[in-house]
VEXZABA-156755 format. One record per residue: residue number from 0; x, y, z of N, C-alpha, C in turn; chain. Coordinates in steps of 0.02 Angstrom, whole numbers, padded with zeros to 5 digits. Layout:
REM VEXZABA-156755
R  num      nu      nv      nw     cau     cav     caw      cu      cv      cw  chaine
R  NUM       X       Y       Z       X       Y       Z       X       Y       Z       A
...
//
This chain:
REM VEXZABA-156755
R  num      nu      nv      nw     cau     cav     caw      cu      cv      cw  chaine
R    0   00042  -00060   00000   00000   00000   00000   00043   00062   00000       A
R    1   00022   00098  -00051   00053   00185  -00052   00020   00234   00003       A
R    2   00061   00278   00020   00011   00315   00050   00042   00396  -00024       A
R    3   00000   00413  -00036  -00019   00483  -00093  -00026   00541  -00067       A
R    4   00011   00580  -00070  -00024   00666  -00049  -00064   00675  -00104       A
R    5  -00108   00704  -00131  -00145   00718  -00173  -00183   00799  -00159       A
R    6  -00149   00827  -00208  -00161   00896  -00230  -00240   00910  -00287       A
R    7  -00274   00959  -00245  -00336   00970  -00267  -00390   00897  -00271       A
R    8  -00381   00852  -00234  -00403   00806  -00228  -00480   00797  -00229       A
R    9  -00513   00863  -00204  -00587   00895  -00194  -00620   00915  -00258       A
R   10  -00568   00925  -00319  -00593   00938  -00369  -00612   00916  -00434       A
R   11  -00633   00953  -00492  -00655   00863  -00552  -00590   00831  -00563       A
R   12  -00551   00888  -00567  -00474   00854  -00611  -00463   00782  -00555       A
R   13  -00439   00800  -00505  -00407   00756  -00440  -00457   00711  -00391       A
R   14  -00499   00698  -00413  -00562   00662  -00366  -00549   00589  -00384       A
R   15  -00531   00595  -00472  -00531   00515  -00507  -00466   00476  -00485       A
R   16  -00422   00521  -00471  -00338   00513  -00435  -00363   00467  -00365       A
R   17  -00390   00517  -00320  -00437   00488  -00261  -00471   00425  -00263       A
R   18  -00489   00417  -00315  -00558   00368  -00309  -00512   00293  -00318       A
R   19  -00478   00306  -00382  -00420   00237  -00402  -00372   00234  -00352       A
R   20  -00331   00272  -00310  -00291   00243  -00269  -00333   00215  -00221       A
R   21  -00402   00232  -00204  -00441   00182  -00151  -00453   00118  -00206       A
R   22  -00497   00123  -00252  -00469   00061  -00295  -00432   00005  -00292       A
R   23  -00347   00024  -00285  -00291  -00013  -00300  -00265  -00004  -00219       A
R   24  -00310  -00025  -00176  -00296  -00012  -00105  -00228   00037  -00087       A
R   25  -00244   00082  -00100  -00187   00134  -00085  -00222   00182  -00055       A
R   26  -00172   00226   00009  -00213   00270   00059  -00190   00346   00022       A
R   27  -00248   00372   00007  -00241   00420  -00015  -00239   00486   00042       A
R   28  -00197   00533   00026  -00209   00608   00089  -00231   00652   00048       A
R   29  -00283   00703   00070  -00300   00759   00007  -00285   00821   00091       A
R   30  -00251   00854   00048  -00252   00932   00066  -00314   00972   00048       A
R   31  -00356   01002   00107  -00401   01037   00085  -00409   01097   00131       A
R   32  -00421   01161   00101  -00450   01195   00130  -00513   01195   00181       A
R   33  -00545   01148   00147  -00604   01130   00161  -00633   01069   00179       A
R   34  -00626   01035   00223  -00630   00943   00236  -00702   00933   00225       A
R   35  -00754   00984   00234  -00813   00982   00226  -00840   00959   00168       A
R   36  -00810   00994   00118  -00845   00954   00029  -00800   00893   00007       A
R   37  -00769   00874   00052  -00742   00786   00035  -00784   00742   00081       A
R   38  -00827   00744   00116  -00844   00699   00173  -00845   00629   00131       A
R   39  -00891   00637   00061  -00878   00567   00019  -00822   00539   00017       A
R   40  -00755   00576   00012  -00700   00540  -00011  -00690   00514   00062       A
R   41  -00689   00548   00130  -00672   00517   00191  -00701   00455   00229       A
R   42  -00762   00452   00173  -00793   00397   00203  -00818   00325   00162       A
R   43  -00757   00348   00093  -00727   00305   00070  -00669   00275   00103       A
R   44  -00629   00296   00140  -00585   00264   00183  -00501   00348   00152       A
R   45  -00539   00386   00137  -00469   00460   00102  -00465   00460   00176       A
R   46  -00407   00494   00168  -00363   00532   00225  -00359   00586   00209       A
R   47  -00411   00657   00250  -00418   00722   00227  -00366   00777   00280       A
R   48  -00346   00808   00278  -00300   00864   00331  -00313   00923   00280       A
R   49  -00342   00980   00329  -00352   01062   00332  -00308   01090   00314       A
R   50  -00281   01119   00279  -00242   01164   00285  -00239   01205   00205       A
R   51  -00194   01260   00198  -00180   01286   00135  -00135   01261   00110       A
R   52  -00146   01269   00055  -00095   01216  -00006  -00050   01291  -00011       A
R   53  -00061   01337   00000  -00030   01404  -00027   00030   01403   00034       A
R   54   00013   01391   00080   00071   01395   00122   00110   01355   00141       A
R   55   00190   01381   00146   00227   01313   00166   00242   01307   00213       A
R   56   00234   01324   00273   00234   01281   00327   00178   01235   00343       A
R   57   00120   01246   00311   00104   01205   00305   00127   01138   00274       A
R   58   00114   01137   00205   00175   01074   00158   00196   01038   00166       A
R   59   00272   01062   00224   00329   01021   00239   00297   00980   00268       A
R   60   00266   00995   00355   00253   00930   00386   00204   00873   00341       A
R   61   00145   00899   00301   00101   00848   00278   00158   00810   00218       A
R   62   00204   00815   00202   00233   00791   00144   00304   00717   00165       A
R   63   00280   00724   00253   00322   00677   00291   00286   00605   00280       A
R   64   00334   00561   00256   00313   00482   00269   00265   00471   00208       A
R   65   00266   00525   00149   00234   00502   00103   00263   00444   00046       A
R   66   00253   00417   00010   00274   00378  -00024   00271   00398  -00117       A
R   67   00218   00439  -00112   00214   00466  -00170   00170   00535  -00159       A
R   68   00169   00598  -00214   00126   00640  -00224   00101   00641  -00295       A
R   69   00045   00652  -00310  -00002   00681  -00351  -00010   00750  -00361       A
R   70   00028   00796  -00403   00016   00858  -00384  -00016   00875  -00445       A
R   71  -00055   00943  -00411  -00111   00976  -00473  -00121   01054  -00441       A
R   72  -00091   01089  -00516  -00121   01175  -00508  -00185   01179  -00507       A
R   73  -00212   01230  -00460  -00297   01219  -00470  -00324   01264  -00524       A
R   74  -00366   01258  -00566  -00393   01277  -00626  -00373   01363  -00610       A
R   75  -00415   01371  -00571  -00453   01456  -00538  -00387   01491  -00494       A
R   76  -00327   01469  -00488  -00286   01497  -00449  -00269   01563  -00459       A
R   77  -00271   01595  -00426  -00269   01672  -00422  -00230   01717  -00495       A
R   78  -00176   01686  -00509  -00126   01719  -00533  -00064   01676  -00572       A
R   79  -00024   01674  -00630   00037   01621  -00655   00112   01643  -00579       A
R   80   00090   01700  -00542   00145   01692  -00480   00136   01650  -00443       A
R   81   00092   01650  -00423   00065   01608  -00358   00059   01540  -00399       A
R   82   00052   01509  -00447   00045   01437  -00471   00109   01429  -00474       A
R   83   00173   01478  -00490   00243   01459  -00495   00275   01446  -00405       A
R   84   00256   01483  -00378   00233   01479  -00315   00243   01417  -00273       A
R   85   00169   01406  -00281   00140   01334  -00269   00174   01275  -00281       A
R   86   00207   01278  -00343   00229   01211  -00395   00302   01211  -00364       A
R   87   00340   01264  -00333   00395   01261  -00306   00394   01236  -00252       A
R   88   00359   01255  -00185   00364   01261  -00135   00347   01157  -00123       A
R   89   00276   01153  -00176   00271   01079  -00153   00327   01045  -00199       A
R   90   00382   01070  -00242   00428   01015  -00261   00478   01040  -00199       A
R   91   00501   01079  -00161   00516   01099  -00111   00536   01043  -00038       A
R   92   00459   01035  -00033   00440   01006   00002   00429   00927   00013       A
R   93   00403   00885  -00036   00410   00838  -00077   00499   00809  -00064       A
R   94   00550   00840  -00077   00620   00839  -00118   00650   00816  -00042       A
R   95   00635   00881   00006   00672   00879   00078   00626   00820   00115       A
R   96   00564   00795   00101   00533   00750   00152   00558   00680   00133       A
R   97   00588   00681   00068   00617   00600   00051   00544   00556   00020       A
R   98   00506   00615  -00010   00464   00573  -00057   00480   00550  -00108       A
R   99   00468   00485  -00138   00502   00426  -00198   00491   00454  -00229       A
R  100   00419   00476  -00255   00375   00479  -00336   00333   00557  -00336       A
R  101   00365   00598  -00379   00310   00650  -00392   00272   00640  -00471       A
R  102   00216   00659  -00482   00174   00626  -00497   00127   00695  -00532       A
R  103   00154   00732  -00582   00118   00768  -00601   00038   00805  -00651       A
R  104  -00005   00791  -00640  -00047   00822  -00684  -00043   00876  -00709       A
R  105  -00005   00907  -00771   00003   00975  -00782  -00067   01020  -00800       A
R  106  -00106   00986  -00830  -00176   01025  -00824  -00175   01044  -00901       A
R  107  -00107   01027  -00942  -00092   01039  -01000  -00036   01042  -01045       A
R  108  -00020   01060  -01090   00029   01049  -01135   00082   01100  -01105       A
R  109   00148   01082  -01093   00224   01126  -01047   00277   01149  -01121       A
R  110   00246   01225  -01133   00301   01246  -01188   00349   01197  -01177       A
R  111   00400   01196  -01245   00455   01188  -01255   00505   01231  -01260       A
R  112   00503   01273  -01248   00534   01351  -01225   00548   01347  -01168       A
R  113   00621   01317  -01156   00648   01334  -01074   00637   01392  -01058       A
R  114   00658   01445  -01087   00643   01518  -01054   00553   01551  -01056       A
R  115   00539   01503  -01084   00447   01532  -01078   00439   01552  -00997       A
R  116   00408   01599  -01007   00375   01626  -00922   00309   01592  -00911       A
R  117   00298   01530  -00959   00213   01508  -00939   00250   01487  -00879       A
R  118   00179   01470  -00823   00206   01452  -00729   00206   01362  -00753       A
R  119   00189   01329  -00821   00199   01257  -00814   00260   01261  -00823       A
R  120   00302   01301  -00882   00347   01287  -00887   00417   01292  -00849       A
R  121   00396   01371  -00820   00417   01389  -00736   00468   01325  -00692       A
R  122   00375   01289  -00661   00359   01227  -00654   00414   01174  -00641       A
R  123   00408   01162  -00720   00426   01109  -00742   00502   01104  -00721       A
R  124   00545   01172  -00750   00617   01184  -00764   00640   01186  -00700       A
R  125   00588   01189  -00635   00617   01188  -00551   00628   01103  -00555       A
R  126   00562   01072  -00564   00557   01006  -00552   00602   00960  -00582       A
R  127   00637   00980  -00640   00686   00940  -00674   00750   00936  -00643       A
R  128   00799   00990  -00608   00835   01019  -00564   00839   00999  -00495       A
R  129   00765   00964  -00471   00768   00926  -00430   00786   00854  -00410       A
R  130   00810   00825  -00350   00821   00794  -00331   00752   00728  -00336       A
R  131   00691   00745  -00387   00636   00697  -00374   00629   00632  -00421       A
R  132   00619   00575  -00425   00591   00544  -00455   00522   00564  -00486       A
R  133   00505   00582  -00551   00443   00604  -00579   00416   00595  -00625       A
R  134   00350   00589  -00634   00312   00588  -00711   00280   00645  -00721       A
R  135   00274   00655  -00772   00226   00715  -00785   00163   00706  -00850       A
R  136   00105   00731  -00841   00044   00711  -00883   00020   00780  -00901       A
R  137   00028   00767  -00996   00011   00828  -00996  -00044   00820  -01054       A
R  138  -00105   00828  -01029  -00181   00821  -01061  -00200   00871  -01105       A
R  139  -00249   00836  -01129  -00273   00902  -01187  -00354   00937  -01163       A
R  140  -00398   00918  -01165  -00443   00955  -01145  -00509   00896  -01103       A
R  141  -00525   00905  -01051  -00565   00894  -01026  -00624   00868  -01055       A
R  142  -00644   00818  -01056  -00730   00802  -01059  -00809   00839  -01018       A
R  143  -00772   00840  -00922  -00796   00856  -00909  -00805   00925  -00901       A
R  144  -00761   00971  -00950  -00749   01065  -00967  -00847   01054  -01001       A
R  145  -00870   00999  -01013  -00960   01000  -01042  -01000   01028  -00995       A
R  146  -00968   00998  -00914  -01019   01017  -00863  -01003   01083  -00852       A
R  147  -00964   01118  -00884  -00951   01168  -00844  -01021   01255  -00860       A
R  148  -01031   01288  -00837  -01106   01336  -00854  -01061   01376  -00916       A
R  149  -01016   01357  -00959  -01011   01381  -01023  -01033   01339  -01084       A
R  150  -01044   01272  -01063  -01080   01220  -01098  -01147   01171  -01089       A
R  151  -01136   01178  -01025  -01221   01136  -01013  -01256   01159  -00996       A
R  152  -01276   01208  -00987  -01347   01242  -00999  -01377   01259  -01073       A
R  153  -01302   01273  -01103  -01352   01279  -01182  -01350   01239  -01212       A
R  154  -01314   01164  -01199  -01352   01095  -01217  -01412   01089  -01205       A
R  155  -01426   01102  -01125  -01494   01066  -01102  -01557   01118  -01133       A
R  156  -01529   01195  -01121  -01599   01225  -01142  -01591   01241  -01216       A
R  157  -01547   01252  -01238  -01565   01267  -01330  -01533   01222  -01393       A
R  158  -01507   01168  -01332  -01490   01113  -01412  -01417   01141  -01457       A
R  159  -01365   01186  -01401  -01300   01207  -01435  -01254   01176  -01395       A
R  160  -01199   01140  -01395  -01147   01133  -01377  -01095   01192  -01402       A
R  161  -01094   01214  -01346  -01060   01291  -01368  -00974   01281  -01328       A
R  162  -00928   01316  -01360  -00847   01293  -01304  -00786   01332  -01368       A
R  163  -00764   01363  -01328  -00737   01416  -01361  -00661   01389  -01422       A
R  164  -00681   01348  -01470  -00629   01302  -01496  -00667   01317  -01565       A
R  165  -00648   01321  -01625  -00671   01335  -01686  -00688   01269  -01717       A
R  166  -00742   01274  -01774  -00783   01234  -01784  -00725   01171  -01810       A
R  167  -00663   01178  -01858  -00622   01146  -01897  -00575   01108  -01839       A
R  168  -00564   01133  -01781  -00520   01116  -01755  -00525   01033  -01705       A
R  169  -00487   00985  -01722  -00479   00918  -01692  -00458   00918  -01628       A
R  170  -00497   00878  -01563  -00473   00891  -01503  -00485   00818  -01474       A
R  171  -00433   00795  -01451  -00429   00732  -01419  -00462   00726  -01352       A
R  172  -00529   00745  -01325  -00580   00770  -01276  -00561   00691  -01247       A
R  173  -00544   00701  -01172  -00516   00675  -01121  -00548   00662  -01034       A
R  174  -00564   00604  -01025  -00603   00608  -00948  -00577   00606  -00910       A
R  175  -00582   00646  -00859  -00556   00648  -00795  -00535   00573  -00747       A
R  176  -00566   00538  -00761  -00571   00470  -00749  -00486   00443  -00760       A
R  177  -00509   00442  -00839  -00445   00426  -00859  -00386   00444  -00870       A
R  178  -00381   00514  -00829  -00311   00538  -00809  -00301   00510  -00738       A
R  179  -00359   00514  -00697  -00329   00490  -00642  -00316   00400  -00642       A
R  180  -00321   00397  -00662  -00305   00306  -00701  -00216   00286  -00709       A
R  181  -00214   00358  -00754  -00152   00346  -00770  -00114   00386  -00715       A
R  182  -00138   00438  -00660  -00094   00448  -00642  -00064   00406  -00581       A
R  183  -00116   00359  -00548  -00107   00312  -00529  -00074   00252  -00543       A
R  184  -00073   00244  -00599  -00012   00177  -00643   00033   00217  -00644       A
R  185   00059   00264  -00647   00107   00294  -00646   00139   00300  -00569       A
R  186   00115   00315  -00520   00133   00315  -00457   00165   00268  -00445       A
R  187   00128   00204  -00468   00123   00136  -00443   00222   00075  -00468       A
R  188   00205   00117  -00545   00277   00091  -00568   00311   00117  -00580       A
R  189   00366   00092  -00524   00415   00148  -00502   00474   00141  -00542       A
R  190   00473   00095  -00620   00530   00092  -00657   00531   00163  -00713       A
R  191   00457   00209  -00718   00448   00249  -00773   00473   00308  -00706       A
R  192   00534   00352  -00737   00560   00388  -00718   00579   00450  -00766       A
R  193   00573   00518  -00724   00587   00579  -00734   00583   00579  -00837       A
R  194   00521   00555  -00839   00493   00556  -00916   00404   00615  -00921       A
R  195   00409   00623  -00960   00339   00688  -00997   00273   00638  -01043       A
R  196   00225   00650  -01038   00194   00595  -01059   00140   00643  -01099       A
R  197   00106   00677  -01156   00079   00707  -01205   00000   00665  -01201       A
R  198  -00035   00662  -01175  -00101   00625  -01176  -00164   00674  -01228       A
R  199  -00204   00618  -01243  -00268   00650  -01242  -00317   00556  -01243       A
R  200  -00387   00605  -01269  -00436   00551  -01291  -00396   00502  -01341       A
R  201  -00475   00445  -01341  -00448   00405  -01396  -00490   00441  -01470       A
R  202  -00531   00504  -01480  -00554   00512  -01531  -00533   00570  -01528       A
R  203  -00552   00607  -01580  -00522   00680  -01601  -00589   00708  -01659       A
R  204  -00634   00724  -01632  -00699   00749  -01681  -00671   00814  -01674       A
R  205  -00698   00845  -01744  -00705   00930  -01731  -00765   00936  -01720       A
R  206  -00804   01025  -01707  -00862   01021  -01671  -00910   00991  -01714       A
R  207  -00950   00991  -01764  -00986   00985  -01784  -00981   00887  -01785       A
R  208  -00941   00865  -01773  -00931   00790  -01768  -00940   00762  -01689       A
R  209  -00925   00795  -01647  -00933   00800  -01578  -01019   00805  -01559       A
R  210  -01036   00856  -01597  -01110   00875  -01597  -01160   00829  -01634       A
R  211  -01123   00776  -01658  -01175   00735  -01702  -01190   00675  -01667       A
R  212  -01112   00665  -01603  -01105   00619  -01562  -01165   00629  -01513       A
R  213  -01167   00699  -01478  -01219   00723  -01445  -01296   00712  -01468       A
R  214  -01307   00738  -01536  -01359   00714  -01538  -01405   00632  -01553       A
R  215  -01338   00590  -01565  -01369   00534  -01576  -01392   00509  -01498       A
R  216  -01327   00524  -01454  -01341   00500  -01356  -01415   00521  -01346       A
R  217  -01425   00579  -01353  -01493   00632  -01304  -01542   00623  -01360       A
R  218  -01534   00622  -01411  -01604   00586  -01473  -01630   00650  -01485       A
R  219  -01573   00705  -01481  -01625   00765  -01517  -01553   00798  -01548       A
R  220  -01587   00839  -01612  -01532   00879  -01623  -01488   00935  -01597       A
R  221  -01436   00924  -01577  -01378   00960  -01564  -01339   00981  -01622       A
R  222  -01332   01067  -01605  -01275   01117  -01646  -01229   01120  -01599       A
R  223  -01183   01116  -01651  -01115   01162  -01596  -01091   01227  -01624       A
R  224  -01082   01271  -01564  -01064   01341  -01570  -00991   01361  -01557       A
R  225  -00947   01396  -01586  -00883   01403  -01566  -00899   01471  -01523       A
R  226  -00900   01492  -01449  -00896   01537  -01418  -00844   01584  -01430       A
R  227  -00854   01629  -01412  -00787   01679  -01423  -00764   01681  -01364       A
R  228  -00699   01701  -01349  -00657   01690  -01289  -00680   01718  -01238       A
R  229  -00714   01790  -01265  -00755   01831  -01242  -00801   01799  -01186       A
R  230  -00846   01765  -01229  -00913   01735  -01183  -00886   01699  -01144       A
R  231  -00839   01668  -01155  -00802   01591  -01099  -00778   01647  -01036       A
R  232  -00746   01688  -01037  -00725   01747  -00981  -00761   01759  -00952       A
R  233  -00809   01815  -00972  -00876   01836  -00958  -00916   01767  -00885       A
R  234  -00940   01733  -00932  -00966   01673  -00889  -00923   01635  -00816       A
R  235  -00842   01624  -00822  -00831   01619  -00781  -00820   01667  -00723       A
R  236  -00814   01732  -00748  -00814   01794  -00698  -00882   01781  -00647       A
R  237  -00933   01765  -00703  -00992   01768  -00660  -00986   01722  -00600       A
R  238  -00963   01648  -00615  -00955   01628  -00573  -00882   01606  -00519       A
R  239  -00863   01632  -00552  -00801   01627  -00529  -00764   01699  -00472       A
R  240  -00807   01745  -00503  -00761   01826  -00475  -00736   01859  -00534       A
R  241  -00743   01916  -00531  -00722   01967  -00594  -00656   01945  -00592       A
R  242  -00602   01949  -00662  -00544   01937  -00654  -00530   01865  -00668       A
R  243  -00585   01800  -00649  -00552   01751  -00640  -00550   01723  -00698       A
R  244  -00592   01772  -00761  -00587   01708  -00823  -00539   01754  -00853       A
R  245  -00480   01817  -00837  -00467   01833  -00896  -00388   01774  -00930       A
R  246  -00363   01738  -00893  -00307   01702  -00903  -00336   01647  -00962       A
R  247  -00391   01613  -00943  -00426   01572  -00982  -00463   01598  -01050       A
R  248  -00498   01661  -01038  -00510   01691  -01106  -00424   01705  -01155       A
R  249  -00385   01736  -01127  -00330   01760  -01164  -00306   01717  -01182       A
R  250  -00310   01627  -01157  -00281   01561  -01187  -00311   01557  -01261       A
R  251  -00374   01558  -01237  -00425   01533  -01306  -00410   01579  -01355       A
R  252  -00426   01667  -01341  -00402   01708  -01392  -00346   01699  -01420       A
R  253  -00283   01674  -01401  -00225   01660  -01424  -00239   01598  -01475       A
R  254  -00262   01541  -01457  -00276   01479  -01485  -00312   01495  -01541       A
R  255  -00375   01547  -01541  -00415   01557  -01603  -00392   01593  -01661       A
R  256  -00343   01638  -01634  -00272   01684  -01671  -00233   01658  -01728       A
R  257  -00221   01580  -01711  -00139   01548  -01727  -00185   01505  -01773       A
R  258  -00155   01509  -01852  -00156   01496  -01912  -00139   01435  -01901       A
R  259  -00081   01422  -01851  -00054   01348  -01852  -00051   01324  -01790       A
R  260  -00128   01304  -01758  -00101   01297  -01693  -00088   01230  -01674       A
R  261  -00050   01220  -01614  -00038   01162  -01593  -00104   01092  -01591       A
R  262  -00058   01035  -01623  -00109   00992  -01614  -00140   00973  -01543       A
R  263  -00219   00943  -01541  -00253   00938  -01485  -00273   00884  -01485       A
R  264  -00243   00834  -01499  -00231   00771  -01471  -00172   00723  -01495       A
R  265  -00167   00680  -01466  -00109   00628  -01486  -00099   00552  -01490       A
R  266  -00071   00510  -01518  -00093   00441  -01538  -00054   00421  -01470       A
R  267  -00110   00383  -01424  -00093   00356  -01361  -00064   00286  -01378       A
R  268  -00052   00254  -01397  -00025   00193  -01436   00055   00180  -01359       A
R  269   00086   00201  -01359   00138   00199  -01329   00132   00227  -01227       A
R  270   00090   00299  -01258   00077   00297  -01174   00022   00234  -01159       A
R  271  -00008   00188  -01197  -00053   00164  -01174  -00033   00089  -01158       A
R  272   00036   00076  -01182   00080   00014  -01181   00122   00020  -01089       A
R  273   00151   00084  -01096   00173   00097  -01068   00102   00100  -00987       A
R  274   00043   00112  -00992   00018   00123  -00936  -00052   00077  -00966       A
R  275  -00077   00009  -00954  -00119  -00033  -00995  -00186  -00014  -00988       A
R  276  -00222   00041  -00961  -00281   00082  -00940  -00341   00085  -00998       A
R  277  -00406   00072  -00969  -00466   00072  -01018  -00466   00141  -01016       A
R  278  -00494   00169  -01089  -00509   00224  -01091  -00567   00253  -01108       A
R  279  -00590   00298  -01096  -00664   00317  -01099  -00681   00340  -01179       A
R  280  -00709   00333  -01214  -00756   00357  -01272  -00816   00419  -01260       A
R  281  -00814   00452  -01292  -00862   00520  -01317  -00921   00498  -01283       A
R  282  -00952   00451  -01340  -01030   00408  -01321  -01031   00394  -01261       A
R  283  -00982   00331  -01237  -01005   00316  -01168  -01019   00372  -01102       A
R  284  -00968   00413  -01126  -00975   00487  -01064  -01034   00526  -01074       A
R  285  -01054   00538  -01131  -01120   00584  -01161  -01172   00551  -01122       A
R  286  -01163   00476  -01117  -01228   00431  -01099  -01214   00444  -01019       A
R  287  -01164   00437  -01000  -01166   00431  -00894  -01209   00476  -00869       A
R  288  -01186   00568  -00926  -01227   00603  -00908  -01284   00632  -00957       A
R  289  -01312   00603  -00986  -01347   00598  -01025  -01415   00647  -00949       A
R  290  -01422   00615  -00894  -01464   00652  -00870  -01460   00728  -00835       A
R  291  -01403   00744  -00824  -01375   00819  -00813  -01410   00863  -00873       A
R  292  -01382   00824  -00954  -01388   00858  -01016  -01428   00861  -01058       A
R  293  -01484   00839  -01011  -01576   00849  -01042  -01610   00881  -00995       A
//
């Protein structure tokens, strides 16, 4: 049995991380602000402790006698300082407690630009420098980014799959599930070392192919809308706090910009040898929540 620190463990990204190390009898620890919106995971048999992930005195002690970490930037984090921040302090911490395995979810694709100021790449160029044993997972876009109030409400009430990605563009749409799958096989075998791993789905529809998927699940017709970066901002401000969507709008505006942009998915063939994990399909996920999205 492992015991796991597990970063953002409370949230969609890190819950599936949670759920499979109880799975594969391994004791999972989640850091939370909040022990209150995990009571499910604690009474699954998680191991929850209070505290801020932002601070390091906190850190050090929870990062004693671990065997492995799971780490994850949280979507909504304030600022790219404070995520460079964060990503230091717990490889920091992690490095001096004599943890084996760090265990990264990057949340996304890590320039190849050592000198890039993105905070993954930041990140990354601390974590390499370190003293850690590590993997790193770097996904392409979320499945469950559907539930989020920039897409399922105008599934359910007007029949648009709306998401700020242009109609032409191929995206290897990815479940939460099945990152935490792999980031768990990854924890687990401790021969895959200080290697980068490029993930996505096993399909790659553009929208209007995505939307045809949709409407065959829910039995009514579905459009898909390419949002403007605009509306995706806008909406998370609302719920999020003024300010909080502009990092995420300025991604997409950049992405909708570039004549040549980076591909959005990748042939899992090798990470999938390398880590032997079922993977989720479009359909089958459309159908789990098929009742959210009517």
């Amino acid at each position: 049995m492992l015991k796991v620190l597990v970063y953002g463990g409370t949230g969609s990204q890190a819950r599936p991380t949670v759920k499979h190390l109880l799975q594969n009898r391994h004791q999972p620890i989640v850091l939370t602000r909040n022990p209150g919106s995990a009571t499910d995971l604690a009474a699954k048999g998680a191991k929850l402790i209070a505290g801020d992930i932002n601070d390091p005195d906190v850190l050090i002690p929870v990062h004693q006698n671990m065997d492995a970490v799971a780490f994850l930037v949280p979507a909504f984090i304030g600022s790219s300082d404070e995520a460079v921040t964060l990503g230091k302090n717990a490889i920091d911490a992690a490095a001096n407690s004599g943890v084996k395995r760090f265990i990264w979810n990057a949340s996304g694709p890590i320039p190849d630009d050592i000198n890039s100021d993105d905070p993954k790449r930041v990140i990354f160029n601390y974590l390499e420098k370190s003293s850690l044993d590590w993997a790193v997972f770097e996904p392409t876009t979320y499945m469950e980014n559907w539930l989020g109030p920039w897409t399922e409400p105008s599934v359910k009430n007007k029949n648009e799959l709306t998401y700020p990605v242009l109609d032409h563009i191929r995206i290897g749409w990815l479940a939460s599930e099945d990152v935490g799958k792999l980031v768990v096989a990854a924890t687990e075998q401790q021969d895959i070392s200080r290697q980068r791993f490029e993930i996505s789905g096993i399909e790659a529809p553009v929208g209007p192919e995505l939307a045809k998927i949709y409407s065959q699940v829910l039995g009514r017709d579905i459009r898909y809308r390419a949002m403007t970066p605009e509306e995706m901002g806008a909406i998370i401000d609302q719920v999020y706090g003024v300010g909080s969507g502009d990092r995420i709008a300025e991604l997409y505006r950049q992405e909708q910009a570039d004549p040549n942009p980076e591909p959005k998915y990748h042939d899992m063939t090798e990470v999938l040898e390398t880590f032997p994990v079922q993977m989720t399909n479009i359909e089958a996920w459309v159908r789990k929540h098929a009742e959210v999205l009517s």
